[in-house]
N, CA and C atoms as an extended XYZ file, in Angstrom:
468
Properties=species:S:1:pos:R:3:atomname:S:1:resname:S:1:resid:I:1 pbc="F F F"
N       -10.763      -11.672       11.852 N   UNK     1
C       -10.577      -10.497       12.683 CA  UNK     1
C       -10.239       -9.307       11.794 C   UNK     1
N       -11.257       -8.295       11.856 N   UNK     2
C       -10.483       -6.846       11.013 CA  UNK     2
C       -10.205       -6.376       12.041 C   UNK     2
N        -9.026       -5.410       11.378 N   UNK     3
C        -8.252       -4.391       12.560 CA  UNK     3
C        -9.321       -2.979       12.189 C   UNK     3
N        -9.148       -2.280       13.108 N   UNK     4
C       -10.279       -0.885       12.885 CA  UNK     4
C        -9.229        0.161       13.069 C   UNK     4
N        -9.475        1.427       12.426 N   UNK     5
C        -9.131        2.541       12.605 CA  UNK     5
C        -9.937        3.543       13.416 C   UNK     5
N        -9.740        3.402       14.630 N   UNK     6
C       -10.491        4.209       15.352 CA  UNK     6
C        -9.612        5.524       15.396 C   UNK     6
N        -8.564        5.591       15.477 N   UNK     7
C        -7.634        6.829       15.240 CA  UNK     7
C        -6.257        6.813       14.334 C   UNK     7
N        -6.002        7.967       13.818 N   UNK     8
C        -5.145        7.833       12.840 CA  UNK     8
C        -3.761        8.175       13.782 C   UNK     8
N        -3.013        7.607       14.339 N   UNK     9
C        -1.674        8.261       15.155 CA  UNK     9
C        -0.779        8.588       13.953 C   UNK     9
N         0.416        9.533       14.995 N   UNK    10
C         1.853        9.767       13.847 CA  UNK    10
C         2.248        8.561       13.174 C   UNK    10
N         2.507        7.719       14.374 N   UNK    11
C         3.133        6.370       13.842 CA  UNK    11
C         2.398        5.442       13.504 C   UNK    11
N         1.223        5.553       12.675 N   UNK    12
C         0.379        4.071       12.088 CA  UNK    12
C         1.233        3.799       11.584 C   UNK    12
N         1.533        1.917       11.470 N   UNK    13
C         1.882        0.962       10.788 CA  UNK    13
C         1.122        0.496        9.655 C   UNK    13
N         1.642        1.008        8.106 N   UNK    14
C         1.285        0.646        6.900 CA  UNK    14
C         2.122        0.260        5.829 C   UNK    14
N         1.090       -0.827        5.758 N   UNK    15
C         2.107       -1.657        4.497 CA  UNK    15
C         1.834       -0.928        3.430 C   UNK    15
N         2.605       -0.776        2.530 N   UNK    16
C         2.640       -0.301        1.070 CA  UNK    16
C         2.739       -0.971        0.414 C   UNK    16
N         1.816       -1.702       -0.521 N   UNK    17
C         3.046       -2.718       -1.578 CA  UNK    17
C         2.469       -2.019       -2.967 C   UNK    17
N         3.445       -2.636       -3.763 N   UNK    18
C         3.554       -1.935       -5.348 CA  UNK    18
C         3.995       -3.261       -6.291 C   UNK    18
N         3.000       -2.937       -7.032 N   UNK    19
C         2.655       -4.286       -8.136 CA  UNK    19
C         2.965       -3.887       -9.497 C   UNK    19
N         3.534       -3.249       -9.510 N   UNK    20
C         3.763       -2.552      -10.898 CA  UNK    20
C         4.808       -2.612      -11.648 C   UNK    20
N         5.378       -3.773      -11.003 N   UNK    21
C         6.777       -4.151      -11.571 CA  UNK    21
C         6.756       -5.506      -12.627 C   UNK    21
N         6.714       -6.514      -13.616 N   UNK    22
C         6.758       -7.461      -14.099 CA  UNK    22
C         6.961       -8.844      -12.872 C   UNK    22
N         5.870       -9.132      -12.208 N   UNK    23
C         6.187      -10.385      -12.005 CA  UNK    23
C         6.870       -9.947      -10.342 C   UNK    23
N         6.826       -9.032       -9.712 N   UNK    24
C         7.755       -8.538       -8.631 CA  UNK    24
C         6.286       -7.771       -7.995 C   UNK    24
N         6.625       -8.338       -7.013 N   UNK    25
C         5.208       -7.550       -5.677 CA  UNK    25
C         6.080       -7.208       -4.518 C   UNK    25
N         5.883       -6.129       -4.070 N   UNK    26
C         6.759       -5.741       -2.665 CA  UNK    26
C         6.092       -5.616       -2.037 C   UNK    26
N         6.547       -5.259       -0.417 N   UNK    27
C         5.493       -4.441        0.434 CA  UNK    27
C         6.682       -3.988        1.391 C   UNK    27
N         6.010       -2.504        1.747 N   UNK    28
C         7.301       -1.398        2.648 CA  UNK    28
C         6.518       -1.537        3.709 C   UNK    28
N         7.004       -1.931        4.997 N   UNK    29
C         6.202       -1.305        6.444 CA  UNK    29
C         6.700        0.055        6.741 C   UNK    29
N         5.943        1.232        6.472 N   UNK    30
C         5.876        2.144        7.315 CA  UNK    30
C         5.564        2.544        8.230 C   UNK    30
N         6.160        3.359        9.343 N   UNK    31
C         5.540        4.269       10.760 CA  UNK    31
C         5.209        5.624       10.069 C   UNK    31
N         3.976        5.563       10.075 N   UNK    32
C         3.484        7.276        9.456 CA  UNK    32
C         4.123        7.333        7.898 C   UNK    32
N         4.925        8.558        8.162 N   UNK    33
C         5.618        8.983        6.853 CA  UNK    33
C         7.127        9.155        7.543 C   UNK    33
N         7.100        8.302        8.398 N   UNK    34
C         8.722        8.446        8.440 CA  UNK    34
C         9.817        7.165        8.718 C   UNK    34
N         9.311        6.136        9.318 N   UNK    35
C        10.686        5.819        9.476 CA  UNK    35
C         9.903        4.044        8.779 C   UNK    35
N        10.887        3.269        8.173 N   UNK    36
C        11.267        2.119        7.099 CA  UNK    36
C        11.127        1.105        8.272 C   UNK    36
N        10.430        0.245        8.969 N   UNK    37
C        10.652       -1.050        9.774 CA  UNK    37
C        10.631       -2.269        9.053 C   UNK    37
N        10.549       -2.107        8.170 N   UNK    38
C        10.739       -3.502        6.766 CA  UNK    38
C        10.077       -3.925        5.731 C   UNK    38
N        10.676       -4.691        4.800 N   UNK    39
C        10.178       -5.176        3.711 CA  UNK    39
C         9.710       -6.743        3.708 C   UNK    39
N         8.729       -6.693        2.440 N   UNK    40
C         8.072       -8.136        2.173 CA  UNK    40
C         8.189       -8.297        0.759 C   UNK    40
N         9.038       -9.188        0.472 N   UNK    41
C         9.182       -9.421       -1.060 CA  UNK    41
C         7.973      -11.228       -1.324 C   UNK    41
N         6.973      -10.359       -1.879 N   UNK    42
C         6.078      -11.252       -2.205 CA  UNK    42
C         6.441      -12.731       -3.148 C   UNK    42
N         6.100      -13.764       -3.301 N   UNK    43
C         7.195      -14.555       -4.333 CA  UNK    43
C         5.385      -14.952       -5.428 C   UNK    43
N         4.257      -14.831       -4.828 N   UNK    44
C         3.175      -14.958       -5.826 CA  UNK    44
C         2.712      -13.983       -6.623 C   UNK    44
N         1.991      -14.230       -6.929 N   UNK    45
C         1.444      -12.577       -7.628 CA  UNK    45
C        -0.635      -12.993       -7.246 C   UNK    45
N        -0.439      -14.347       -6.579 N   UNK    46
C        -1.865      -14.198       -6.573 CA  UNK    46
C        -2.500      -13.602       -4.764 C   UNK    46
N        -3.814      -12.705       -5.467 N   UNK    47
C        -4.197      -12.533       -3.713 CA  UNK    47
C        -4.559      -13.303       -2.620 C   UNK    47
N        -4.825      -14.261       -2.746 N   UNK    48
C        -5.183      -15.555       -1.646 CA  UNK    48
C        -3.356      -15.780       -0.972 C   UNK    48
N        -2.715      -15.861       -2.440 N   UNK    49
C        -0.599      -15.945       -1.453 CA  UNK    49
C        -0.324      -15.262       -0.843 C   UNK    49
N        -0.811      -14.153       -2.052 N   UNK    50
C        -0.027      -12.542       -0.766 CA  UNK    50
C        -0.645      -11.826        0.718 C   UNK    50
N        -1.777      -12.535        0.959 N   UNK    51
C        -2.590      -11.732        1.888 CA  UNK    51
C        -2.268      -13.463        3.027 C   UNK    51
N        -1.935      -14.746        2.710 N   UNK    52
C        -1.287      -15.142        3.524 CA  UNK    52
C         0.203      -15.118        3.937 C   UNK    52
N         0.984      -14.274        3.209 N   UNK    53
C         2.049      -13.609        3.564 CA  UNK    53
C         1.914      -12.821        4.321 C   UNK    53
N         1.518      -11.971        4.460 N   UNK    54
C         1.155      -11.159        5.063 CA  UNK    54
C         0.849      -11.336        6.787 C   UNK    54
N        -0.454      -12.151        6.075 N   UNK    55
C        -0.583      -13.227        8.357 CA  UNK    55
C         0.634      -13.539        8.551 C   UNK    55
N         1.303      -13.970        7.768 N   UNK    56
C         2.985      -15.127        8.767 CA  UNK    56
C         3.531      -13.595        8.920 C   UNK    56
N         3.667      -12.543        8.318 N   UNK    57
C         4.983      -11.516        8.832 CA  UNK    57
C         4.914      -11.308       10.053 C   UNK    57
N         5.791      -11.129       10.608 N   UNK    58
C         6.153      -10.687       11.950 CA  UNK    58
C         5.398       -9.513       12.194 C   UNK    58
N         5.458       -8.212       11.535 N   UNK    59
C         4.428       -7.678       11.359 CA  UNK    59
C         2.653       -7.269       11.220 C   UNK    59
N         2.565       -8.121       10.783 N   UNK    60
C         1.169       -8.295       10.600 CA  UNK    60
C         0.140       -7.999       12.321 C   UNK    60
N         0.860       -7.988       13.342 N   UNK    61
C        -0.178       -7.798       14.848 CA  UNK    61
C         0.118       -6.447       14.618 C   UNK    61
N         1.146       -5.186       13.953 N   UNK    62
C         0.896       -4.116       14.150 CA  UNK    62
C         0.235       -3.437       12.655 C   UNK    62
N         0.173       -3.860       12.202 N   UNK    63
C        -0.366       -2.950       11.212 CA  UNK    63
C        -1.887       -2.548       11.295 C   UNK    63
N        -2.143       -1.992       10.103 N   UNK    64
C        -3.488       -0.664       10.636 CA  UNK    64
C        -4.005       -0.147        9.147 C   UNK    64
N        -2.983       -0.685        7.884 N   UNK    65
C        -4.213       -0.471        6.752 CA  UNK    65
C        -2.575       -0.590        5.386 C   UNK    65
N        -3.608       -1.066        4.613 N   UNK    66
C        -2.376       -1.576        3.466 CA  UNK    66
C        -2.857       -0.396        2.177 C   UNK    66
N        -1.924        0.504        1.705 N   UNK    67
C        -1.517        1.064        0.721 CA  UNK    67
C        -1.199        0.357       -0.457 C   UNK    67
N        -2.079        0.433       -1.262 N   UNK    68
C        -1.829       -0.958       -2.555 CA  UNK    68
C        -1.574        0.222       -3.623 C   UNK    68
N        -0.381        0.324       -4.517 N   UNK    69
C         0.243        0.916       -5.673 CA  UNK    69
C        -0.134       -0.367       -6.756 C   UNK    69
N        -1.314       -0.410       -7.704 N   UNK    70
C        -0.924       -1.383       -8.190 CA  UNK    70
C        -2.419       -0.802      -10.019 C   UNK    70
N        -1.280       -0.522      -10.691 N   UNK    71
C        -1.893        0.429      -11.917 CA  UNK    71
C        -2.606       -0.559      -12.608 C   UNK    71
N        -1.811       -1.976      -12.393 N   UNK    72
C        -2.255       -3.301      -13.830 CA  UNK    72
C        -3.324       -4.008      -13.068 C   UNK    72
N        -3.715       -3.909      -11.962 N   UNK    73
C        -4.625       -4.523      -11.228 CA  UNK    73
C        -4.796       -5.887      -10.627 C   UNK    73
N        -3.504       -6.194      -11.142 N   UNK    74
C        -3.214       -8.097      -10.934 CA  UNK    74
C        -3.380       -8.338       -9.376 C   UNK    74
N        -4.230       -7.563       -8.214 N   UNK    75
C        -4.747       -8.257       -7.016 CA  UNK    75
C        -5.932       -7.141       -6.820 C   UNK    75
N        -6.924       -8.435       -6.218 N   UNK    76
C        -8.154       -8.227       -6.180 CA  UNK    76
C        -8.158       -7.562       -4.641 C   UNK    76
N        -8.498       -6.179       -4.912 N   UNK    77
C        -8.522       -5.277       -3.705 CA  UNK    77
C        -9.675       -6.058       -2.598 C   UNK    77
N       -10.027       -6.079       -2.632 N   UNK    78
C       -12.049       -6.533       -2.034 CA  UNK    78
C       -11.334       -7.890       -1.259 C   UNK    78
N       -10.647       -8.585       -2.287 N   UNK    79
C       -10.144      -10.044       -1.533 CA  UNK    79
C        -9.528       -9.636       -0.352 C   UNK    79
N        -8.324       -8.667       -1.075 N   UNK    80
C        -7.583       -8.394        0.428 CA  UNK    80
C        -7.645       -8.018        1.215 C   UNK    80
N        -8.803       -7.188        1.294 N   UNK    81
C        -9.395       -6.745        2.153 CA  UNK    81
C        -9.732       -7.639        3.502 C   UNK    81
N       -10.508       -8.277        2.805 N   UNK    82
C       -11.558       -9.673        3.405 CA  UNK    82
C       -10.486      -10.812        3.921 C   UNK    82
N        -9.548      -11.055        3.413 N   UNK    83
C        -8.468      -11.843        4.126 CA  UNK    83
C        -7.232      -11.854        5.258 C   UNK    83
N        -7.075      -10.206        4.809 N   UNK    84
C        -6.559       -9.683        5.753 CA  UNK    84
C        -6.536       -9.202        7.124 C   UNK    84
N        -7.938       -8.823        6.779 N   UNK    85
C        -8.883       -8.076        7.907 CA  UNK    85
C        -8.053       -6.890        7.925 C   UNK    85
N        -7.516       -5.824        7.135 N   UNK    86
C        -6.766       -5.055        7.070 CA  UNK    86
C        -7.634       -3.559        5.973 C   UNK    86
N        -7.666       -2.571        6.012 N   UNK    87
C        -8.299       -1.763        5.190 CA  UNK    87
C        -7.733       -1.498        4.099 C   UNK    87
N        -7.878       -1.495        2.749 N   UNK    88
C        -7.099       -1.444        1.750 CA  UNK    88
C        -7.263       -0.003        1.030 C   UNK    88
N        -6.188        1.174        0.855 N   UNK    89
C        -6.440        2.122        0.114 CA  UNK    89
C        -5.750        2.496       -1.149 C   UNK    89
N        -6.388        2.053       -2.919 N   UNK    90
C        -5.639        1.918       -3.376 CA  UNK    90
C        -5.233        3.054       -4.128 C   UNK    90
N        -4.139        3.381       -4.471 N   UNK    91
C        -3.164        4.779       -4.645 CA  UNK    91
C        -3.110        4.751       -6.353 C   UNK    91
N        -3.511        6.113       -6.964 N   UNK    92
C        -2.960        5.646       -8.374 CA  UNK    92
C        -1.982        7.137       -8.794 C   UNK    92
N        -1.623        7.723       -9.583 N   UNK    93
C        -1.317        8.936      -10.093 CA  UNK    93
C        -1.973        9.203      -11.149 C   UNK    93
N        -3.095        8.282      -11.662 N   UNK    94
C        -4.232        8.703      -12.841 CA  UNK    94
C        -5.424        8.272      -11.993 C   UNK    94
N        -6.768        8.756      -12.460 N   UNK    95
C        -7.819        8.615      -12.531 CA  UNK    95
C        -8.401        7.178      -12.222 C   UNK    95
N        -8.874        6.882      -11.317 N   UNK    96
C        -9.439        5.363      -10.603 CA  UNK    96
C       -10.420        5.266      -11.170 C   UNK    96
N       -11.143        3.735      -12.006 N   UNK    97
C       -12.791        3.982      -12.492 CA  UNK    97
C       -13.217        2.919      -11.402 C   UNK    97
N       -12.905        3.120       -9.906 N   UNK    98
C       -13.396        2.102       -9.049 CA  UNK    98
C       -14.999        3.220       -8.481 C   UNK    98
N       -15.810        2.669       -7.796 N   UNK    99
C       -16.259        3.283       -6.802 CA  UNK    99
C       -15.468        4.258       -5.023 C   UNK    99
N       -16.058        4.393       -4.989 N   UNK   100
C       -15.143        5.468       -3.831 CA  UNK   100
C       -13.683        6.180       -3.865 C   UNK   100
N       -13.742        7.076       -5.192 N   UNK   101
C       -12.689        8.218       -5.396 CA  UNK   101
C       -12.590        8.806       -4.621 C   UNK   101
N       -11.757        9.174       -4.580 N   UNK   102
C       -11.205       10.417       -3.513 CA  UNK   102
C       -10.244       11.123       -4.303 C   UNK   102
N        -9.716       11.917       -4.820 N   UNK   103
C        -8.642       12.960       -5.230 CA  UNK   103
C        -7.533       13.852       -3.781 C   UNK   103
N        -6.682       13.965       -4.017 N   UNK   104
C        -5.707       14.405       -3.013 CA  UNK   104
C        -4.943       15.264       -3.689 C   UNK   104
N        -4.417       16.262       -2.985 N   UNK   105
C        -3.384       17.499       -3.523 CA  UNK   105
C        -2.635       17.763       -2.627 C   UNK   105
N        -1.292       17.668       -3.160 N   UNK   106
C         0.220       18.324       -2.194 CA  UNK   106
C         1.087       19.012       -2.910 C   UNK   106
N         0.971       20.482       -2.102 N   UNK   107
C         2.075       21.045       -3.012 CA  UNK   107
C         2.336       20.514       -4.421 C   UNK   107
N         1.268       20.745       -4.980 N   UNK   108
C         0.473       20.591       -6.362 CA  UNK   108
C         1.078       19.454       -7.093 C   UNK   108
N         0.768       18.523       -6.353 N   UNK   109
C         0.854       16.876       -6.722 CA  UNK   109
C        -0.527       16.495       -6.643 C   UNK   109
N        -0.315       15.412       -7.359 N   UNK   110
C        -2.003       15.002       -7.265 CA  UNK   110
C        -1.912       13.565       -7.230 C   UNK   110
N        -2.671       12.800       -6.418 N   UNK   111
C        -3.283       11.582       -6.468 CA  UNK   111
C        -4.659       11.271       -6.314 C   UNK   111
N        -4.734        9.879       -6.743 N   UNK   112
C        -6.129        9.372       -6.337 CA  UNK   112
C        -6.295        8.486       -5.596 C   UNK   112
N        -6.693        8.326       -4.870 N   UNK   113
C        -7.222        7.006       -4.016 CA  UNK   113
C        -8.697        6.325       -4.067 C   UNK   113
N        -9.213        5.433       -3.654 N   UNK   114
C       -10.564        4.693       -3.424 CA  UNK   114
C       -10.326        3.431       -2.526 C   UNK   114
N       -11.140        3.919       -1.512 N   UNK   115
C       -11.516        2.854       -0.563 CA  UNK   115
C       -13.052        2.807       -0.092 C   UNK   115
N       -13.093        2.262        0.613 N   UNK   116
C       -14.050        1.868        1.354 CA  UNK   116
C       -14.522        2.329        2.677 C   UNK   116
N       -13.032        2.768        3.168 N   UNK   117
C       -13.111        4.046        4.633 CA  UNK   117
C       -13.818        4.927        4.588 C   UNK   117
N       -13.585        5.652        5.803 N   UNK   118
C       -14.737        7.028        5.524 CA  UNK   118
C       -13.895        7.750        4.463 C   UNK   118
N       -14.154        8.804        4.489 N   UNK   119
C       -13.300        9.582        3.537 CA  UNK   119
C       -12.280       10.466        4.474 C   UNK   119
N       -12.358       10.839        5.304 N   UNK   120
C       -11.804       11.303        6.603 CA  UNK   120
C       -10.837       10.951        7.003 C   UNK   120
N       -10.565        9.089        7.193 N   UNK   121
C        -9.544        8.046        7.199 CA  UNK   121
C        -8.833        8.855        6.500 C   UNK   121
N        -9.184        8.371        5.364 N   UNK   122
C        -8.256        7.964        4.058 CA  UNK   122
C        -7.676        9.137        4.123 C   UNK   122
N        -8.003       10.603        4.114 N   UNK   123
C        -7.563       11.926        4.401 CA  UNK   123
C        -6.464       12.319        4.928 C   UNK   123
N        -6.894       11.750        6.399 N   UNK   124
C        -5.790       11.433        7.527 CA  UNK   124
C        -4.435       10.445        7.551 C   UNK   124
N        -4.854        9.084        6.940 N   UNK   125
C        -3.923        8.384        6.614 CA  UNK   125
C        -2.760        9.025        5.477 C   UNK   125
N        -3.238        9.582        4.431 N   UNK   126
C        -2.289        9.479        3.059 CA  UNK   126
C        -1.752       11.052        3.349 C   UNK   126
N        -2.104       11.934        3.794 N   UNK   127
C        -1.565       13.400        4.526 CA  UNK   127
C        -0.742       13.150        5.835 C   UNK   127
N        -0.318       12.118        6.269 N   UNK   128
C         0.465       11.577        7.639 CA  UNK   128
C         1.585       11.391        6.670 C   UNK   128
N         1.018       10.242        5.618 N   UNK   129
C         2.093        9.189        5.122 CA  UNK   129
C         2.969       10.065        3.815 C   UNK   129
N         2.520       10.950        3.109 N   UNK   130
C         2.857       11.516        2.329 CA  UNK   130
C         3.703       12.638        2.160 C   UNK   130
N         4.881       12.615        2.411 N   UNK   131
C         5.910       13.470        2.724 CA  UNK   131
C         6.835       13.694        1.801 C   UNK   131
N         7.089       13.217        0.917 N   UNK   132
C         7.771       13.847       -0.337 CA  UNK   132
C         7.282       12.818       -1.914 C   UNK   132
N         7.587       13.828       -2.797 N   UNK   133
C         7.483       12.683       -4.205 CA  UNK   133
C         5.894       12.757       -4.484 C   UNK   133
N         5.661       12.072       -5.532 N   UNK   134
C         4.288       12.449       -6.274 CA  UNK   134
C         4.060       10.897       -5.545 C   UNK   134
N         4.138        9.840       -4.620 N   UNK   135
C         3.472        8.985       -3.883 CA  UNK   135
C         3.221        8.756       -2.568 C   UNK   135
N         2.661        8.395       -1.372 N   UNK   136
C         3.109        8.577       -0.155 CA  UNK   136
C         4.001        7.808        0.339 C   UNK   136
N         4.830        7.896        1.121 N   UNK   137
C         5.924        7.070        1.744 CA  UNK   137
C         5.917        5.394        1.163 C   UNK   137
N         4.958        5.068        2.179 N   UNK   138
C         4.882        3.281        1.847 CA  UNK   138
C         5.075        2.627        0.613 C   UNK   138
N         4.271        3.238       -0.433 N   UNK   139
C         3.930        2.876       -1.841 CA  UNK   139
C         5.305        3.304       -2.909 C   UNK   139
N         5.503        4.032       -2.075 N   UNK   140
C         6.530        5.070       -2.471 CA  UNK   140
C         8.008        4.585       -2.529 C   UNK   140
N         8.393        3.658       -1.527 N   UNK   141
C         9.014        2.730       -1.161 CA  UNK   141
C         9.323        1.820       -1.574 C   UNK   141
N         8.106        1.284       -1.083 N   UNK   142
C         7.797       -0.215       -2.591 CA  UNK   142
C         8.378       -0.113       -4.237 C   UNK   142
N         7.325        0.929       -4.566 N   UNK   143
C         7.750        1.189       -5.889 CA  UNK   143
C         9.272        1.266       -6.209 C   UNK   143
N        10.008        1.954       -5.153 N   UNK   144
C        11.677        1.669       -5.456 CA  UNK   144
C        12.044        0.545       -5.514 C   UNK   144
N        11.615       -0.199       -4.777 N   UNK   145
C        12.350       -1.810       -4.173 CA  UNK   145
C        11.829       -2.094       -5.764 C   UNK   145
N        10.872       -2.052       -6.137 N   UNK   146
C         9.794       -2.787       -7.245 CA  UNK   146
C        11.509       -2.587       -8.440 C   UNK   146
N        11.186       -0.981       -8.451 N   UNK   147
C        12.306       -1.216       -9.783 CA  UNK   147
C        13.472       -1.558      -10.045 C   UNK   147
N        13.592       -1.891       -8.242 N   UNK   148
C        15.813       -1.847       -8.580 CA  UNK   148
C        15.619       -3.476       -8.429 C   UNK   148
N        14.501       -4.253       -8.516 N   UNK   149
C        14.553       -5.662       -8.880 CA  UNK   149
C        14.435       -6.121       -9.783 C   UNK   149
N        13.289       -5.519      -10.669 N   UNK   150
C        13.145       -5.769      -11.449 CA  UNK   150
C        14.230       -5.313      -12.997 C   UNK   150
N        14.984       -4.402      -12.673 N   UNK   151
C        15.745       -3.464      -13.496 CA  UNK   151
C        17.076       -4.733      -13.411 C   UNK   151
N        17.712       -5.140      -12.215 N   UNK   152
C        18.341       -6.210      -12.282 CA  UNK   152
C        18.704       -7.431      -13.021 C   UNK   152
N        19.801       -7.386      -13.841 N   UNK   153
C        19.923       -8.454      -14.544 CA  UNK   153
C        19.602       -9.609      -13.952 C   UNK   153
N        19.577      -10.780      -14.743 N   UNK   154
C        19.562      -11.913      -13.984 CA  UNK   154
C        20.857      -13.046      -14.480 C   UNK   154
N        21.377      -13.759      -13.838 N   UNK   155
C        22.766      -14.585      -13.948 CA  UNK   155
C        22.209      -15.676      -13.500 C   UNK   155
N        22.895      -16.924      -14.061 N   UNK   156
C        22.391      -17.967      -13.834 CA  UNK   156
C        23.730      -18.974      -13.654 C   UNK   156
C-alpha cells in the first residue's frame, strides 16, 4: 500500500530521520513545522530493519512522507520507498549527485532535496516544514536527538 499526497495540509505527519550520527538512526514525527508527536530510535542501520520499524510504530497509519537527513548514505532511499509505501525526500545542505534535484532557499539558507514527487510536493512539503535553522523541522530534530546520543559517553 503507498500512501499518496493528494494535498499538502498544515499538519502533515512526517517522519524525519537523520543518519548522520556513527551507528545512531533516529526518526522525529512531525505535524507540519510545528509541533514534536514522537520519536523512533532505530536499533539497525539496515533498510529492510528500519522501514519495518517503521510499519510496527504506532504511527505509521498517519504519516504522509519521510524526510531522510542522511549525508553518508548508509540507507537505500528507492528501498524505502518501496517498503514503506511512504514518499521519501532526501534533505542535504550540499549538492545531491542523485537524479531529481531540487534546490530550496529561506531567508538565505539553502538546501537540496531529490525525490521522486512532483516538484510542487516537495515545494509544499519542505516550505510547511521548515521554520527555523539551515534544516526543516523533522530532520532537524532528528539530527539533535542524533547528536546528544551519540556525543554521550558510554558506562558499562
Amino acid at each position: 500500500m503507498t500512501h499518496q499526497i493528494r494535498t499538502v495540509k498544515p499538519e502533515i505527519r512526517i517522519l524525519g530521520i537523520d543518519a548522520c550520527g556513527d551507528g545512531a538512526i533516529v526518526g522525529a514525527i512531525v505535524r507540519g513545522g510545528l509541533y514534536l508527536d514522537g520519536i523512533l530510535n532505530f536499533q539497525e542501520t539496515i533498510t529492510g530493519n528500519v522501514s519495518e520499524q517503521i510499519h510496527q510504530s504506532r504511527y505509521y497509519p498517519e504519516l504522509r512522507v519521510i524526510m531522510l537527513h542522511d549525508p553518508k548514505s548508509r540507507l537505500n532511499i528507492r528501498q524505502l520507498w518501496k517498503t514503506t509505501g511512504l514518499p521519501v525526500i532526501a534533505i542535504t545542505k550540499t549538492r545531491l549527485r542523485l537524479r531529481h534535484n531540487y534546490t530550496l532557499e529561506k531567508r538565505n539558507k539553502i538546501i537540496y532535496a531529490s525525490s521522486q514527487l512532483n516538484p510542487e510536493t516537495i515545494k509544499q512539503v519542505i516550505h510547511l516544514s521548515w521554520t527555523i535553522d539551515d534544516l526543516p523541522e523533522p530532520v532537524r530534530i532528528a539530527h539533535l536527538l542524533v547528536n546528544s546520543i551519540s556525543s554521550r559517553p558510554f558506562s558499562r
